[in-house]
Steps between C-alpha positions, in 0.01 A plus 500: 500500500791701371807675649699757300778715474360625144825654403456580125146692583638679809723827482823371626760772620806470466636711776832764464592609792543850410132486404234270547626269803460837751125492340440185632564597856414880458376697838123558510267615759454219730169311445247378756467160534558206311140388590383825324720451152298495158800445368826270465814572346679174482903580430761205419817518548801324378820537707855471368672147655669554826325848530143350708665661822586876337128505339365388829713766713361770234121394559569537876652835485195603236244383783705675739485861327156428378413497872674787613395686227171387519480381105444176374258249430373132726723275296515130545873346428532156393809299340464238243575123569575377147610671164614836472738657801228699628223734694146591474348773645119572556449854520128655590320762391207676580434709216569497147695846595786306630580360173660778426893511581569677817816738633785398419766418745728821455166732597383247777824362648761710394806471257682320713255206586349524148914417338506215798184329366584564202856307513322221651256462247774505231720250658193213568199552264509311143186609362127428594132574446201668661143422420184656626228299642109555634523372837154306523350461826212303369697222352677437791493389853727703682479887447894561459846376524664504838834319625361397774463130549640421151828344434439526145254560234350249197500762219212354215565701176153394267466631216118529360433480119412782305111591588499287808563714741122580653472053455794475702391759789174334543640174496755607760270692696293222572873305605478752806120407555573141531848553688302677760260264551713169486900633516477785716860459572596511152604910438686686207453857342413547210600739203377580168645638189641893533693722287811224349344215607284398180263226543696373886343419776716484827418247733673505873485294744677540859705134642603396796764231502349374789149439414509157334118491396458430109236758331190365384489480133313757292313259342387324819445878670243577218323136540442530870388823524270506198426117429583329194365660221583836588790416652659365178326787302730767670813292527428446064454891475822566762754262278347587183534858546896438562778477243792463702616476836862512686558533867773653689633474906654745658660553849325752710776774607314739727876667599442622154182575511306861550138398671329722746578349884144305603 
């Protein structure tokens, strides 16, 4: 299997403040449902060091004028363990109409919010990227990110070799089949290449530091569900379908976070 962060195939902005960083959290009209996204625009962003608790007071206030102005997006916020000084945010979508950038903060907030947001933004952001993903119901086991009952997330970044991709659905496809029918605790959502994301497939799966059961293998999945023979068939056709893979935890921060109250 693969996990990537397939940074020379996927457009990586580097953000100005004056210009593109107030794109990446522009005001749109707020969206249903993060169980009814199509769609999921997944931003990282690298914080200046010493500046995690500026960024984090200027996602707060964001969520906070997004809800009184009724704008905004469900959003999932997570920080990274390991390597870059970090967040990633999971935004949803329900149509391929909220691509398109939204108000921005001078029209929706005001000048005076809009230069406070701004200041923040300029003081703790280094740079990042966005990249646009299919969010896949059918390759997955849980319909959609929530922060409730994770402490973290197990990010699996696979990328599929060129022509593989329908190989690789049907392979993983029949991973859900089998988890269902001998690792039904076993969840993760599921996400397939979008606009900037080239041949990546995005992997998630939701952990609990608490639950100290050990997943059953993929291989093993396939071999108990289906027998032998086709067992090993679709874990052959999953693997060989897969150039690379790289995984990634993050912390679940729901104080960050923009999710519709269950």
């Amino acid at each position: 299997m693969t996990l990537l962060t397939h940074a020379r195939r996927t457009t990586t902005w580097v953000l100005l403040t004056s210009i593109l960083i107030p794109l990446m959290f522009a005001t749109v009209a707020q969206a249903q449902s993060a169980d009814s996204a199509i769609l999921a625009q997944v931003r990282t962003t690298h914080v200046k060091p010493g500046m995690n608790a500026t960024f984090e007071a200027f996602l707060k206030r964001l969520n906070a004028l997004n809800k009184k102005h009724g704008t905004g997006m469900p959003t999932l916020v997570t920080r990274t363990r390991t390597g870059h000084n970090g967040y990633i945010s999971i935004t949803m979508m329900d149509a391929f109409a909220d691509l398109k950038p939204g108000a921005n903060w001078v029209d929706t907030f005001g000048a005076k919010e809009s230069a406070e947001l701004s200041r923040m933004i300029a003081e703790s952001v280094a740079g990042g990227q966005v990249q646009t993903f299919n969010v896949r119901r059918d390759l997955g086991r849980q319909p959609s990110l929530t922060p409730r009952g994770a402490d973290a997330f197990m990010t699996i970044l696979i990328t599929v070799k060129q022509n593989s991709g329908p190989a690789y659905e049907e392979a993983l496809a029949k991973l859900v089949e089998a988890s269902a029918k001998v690792a039904p605790d076993v969840r993760w959502v599921a996400y397939s290449p979008g606009m900037s994301s080239s041949n990546l497939y995005r992997v998630v799966v939701p952990i609990d530091w608490e639950d100290e059961s050990v997943a059953m293998p993929i291989p093993e999945r396939y071999t108990k569900a289906f027998g032998e023979k086709e067992g090993s068939k679709w874990a052959q056709q999953l693997s060989g379908a897969t150039e690379k893979i790289e995984t990634m935890m993050t912390i679940n921060r729901p104080d960050l976070s923009s999710l519709p109250e269950e």
